[in-house]
N, C-alpha and C positions, 0 to 999 in steps of 0.2 A: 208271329213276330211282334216286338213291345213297338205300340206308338211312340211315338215322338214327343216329346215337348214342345208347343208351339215354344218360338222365340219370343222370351220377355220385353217387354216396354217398360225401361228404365224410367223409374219416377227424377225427377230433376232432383240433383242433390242437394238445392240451396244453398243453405247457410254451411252446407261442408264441402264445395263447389272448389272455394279458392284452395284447398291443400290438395286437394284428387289435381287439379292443372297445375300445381306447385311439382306434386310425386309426379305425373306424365313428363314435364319437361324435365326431372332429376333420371327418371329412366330412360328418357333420350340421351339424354347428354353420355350414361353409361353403357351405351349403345347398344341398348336390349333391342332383341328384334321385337318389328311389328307389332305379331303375333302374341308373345310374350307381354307387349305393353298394353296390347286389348285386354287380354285375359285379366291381369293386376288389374289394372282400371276397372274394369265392369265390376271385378268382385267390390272395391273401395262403393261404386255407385249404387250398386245391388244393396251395401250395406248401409251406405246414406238413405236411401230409402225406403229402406224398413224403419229405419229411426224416424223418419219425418212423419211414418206412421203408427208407431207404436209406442215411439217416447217424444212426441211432439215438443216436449217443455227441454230439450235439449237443444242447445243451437252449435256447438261445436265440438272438435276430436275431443279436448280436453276433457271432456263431461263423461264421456265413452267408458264403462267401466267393463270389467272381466264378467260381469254376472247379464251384462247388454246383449255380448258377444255371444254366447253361452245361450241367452234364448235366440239369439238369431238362429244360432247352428242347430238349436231342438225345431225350431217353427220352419227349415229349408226341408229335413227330413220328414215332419209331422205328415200322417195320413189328414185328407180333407174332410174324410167320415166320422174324426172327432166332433165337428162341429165349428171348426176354425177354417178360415177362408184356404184356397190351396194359395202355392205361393204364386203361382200364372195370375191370381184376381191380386194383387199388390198394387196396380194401378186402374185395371178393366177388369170386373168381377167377370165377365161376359168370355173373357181370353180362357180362363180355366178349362181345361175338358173333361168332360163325364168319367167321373172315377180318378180322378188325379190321385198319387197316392204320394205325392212329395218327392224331392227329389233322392235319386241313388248315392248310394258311398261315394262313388268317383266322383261325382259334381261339389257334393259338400265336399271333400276331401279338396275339390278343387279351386273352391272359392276360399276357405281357410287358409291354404297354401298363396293364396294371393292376400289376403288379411293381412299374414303373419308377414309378410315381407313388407305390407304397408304400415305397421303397426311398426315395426323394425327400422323405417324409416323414419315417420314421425317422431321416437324417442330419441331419435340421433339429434332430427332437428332443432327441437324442442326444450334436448338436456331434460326429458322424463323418463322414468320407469318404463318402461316394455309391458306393455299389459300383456302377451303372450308369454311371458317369463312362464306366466302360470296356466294358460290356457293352453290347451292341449288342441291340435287338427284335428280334428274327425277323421278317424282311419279310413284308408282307403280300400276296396273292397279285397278278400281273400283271394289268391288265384287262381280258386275253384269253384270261387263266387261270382254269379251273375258274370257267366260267359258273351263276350261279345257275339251278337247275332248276325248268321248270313243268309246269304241270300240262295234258295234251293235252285239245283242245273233247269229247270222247269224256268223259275221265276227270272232266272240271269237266259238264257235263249230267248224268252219272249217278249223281255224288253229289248235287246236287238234287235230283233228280227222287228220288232214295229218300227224300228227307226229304219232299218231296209228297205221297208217295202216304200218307202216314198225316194224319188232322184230329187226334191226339191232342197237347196240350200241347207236350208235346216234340220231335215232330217240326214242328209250326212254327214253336217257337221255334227250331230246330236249321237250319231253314228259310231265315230272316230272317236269321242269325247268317251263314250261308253264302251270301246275296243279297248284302248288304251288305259284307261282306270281299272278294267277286269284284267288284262294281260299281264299292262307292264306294275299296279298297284301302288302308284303313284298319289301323295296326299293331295288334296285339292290346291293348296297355295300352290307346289309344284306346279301341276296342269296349267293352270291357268297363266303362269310365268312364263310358261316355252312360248319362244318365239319362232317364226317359220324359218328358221337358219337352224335351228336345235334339233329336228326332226329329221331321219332318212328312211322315208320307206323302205327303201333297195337293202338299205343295208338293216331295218327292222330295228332302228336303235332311235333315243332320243336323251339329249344333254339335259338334265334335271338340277335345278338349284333348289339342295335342301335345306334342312333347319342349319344355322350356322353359318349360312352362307358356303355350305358344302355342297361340290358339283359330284354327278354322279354319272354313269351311265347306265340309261335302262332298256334292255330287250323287250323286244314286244313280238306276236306269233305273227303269220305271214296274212290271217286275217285281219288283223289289225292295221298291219300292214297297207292291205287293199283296199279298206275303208280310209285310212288316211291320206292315201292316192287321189281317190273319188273325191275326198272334203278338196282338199288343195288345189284339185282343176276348177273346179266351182271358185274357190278363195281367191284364184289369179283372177275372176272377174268382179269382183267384188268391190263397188266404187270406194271402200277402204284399205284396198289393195295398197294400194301406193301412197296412203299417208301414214302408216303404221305396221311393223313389223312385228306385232303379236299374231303368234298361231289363231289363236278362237276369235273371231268377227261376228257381229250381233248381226241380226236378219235386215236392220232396217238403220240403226246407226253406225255413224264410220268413225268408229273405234276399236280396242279390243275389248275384249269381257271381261270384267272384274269376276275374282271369285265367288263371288255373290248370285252374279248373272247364273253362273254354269254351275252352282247350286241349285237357282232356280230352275235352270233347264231341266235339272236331274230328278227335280221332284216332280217335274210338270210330267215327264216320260213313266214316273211311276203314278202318278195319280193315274193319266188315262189306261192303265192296267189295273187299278186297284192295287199296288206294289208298292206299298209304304218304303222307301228306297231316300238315302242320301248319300252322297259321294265315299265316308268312310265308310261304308256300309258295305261298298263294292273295294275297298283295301282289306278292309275283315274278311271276305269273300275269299278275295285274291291268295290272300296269307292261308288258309284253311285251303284249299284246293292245291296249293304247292306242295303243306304236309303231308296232307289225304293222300296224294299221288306218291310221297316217297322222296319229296325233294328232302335235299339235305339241310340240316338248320342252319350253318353254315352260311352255306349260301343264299338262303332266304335273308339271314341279318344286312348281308353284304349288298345285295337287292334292294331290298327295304330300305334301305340310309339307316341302320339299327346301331349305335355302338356299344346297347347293353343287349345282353339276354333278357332282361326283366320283359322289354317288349315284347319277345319273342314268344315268354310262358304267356302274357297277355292273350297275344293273338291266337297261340296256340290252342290255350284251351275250349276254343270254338270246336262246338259238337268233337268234343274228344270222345265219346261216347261211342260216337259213330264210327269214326276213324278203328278205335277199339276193336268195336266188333267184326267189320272187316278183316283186320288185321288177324284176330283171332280165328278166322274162316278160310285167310292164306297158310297159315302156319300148320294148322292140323296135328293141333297137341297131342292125339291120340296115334298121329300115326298109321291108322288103318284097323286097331286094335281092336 
């Protein structure tokens, strides 16, 4: 399984500070979600500083030219074995890890994608030229390329089963968090949204607020079921029981969890296995064991909160390989011949 990327530490974007909270409050106001105005934003930050370190004698957007843009997109991709810093040392040479090889198609694909809408912006403002008129995105990856990875029935059992074997708080709530991600395949913002009125054991269902602000409803199997049982009689004692009606409650403060938190939980449950693991990691899982098994795509889109297929060949193509040859082992081309 490929490591991770640690998470970058945004250099301050100074002197290009005031249009990045000029562009956040213009995509408030057009009431982009959240989600959406993080992504924009980090990429506008991401790209202030790199400038602040590699064309220091620039001090604002105007100066920004197409041939700026253009090495940023080559120096996100660049392998670190050239001889140039990886892009993790942009602010802590020390944050880089052994072998960094730059970032993938999707992530450049993904911060371009946030450029061009901020560049898109800025010219409106401005009455300038669109420097992306001529700048091209960095393609996104083929969708046969660098398949999403999951997580082997070995590696998804025995992070369960370690959160089982403990009845304390924590471990059932860490429990339930991890039944329900594998089951029902629910994105992380989801999870962490439901609230304890959203959820029915008995009935193995839970109300999801997706991208859009679309609601959904998601099944879940009857073990998950019984793990979410277990968390919620612990959760009615929980001295944030009764100031807050979010499902997920932290061990020690009385609040609910940010998604953030039950990230970290999810990493900390794969560190002490050696299971390099994060929350989508177990929706790419979820989606690949639907198909594997013979679910219909149909219904997996409908699941999912999907309104394209594009996602669906996304997720799909996890260990198609495998699925393949299976399939090729039920079928019995030959017949008996």
């Amino acid at each position: 399984m490929t490591r991770q990327h640690p998470k970058i530490r945004r250099r301050d974007p100074g002197p290009y500070r005031a249009w990045i909270a000029s562009w956040t409050l213009s995509l408030q106001a057009a009431r982009r979600s959240q989600k959406t105005i993080a992504g924009y934003v980090d990429a506008a930050a991401f790209l202030a500083g790199w400038l602040l370190a590699h064309h220091p004698t620039l001090t604002d957007w105007d100066q920004v030219n197409r041939d700026h843009v253009r090495g940023f997109f080559a120096w996100l991709a660049r392998p670190s074995g050239d001889g140039k810093p990886c892009p993790h040392a942009l602010v802590d040479p020390s944050a880089a890890p052994p072998g960094c090889r730059g970032y993938g198609k999707g992530y450049v694909n993904h911060v371009g994608r946030g450029l061009q809408q901020f560049f898109s912006w800025y010219a409106a403002e401005e009455d300038l030229p669109n420097l992306f008129d001529k700048v091209d995105v960095p393609a996104a990856p083929k969708s046969d390329e660098a398949p999403p990875a999951v997580l082997t029935p070995e590696q998804l059992g025995a992070l369960i089963k370690d959160c089982e074997r403990g009845r304390d708080f924590e471990s059932r709530r860490d429990a339930a968090i991890l039944r329900l991600f594998a089951a029902g395949g629910l994105r992380l913002a989801e999870l962490a949204l439901l609230q304890a009125d959203d959820v029915s054991p008995h009935g193995r269902t839970a109300v999801v607020t997706g991208k859009g602000s679309r609601q959904r409803i998601v099944p879940f199997d009857q073990r998950a079921a019984l793990a979410l049982d277990r968390y919620l009689r612990l959760r009615a004692k929980h001295p944030a029981a009764s100031l807050t009606s979010a499902l997920w409650l932290g061990v020690r403060r009385r609040q609910g969890m940010t998604p953030s938190g039950i990230y970290q939980a999810i990493v900390r449950r794969g560190r002490r296995l050696g299971v390099p693991i994060h929350p989508h990691l177990l929706r790419h899982t979820w989606a690949h064991r639907w198909l594997d098994a013979g679910g219909a795509e149909g219904d997996l889109m409908a699941l999912a909160g999907w309104d394209s297929p594009q996602m669906l060949r996304h997720y799909g193509r996890s260990a198609r390989s495998a699925r393949a040859r299976r399939a090729y082992d039920r079928i019995d081309v030959m017949g008996g011949i």
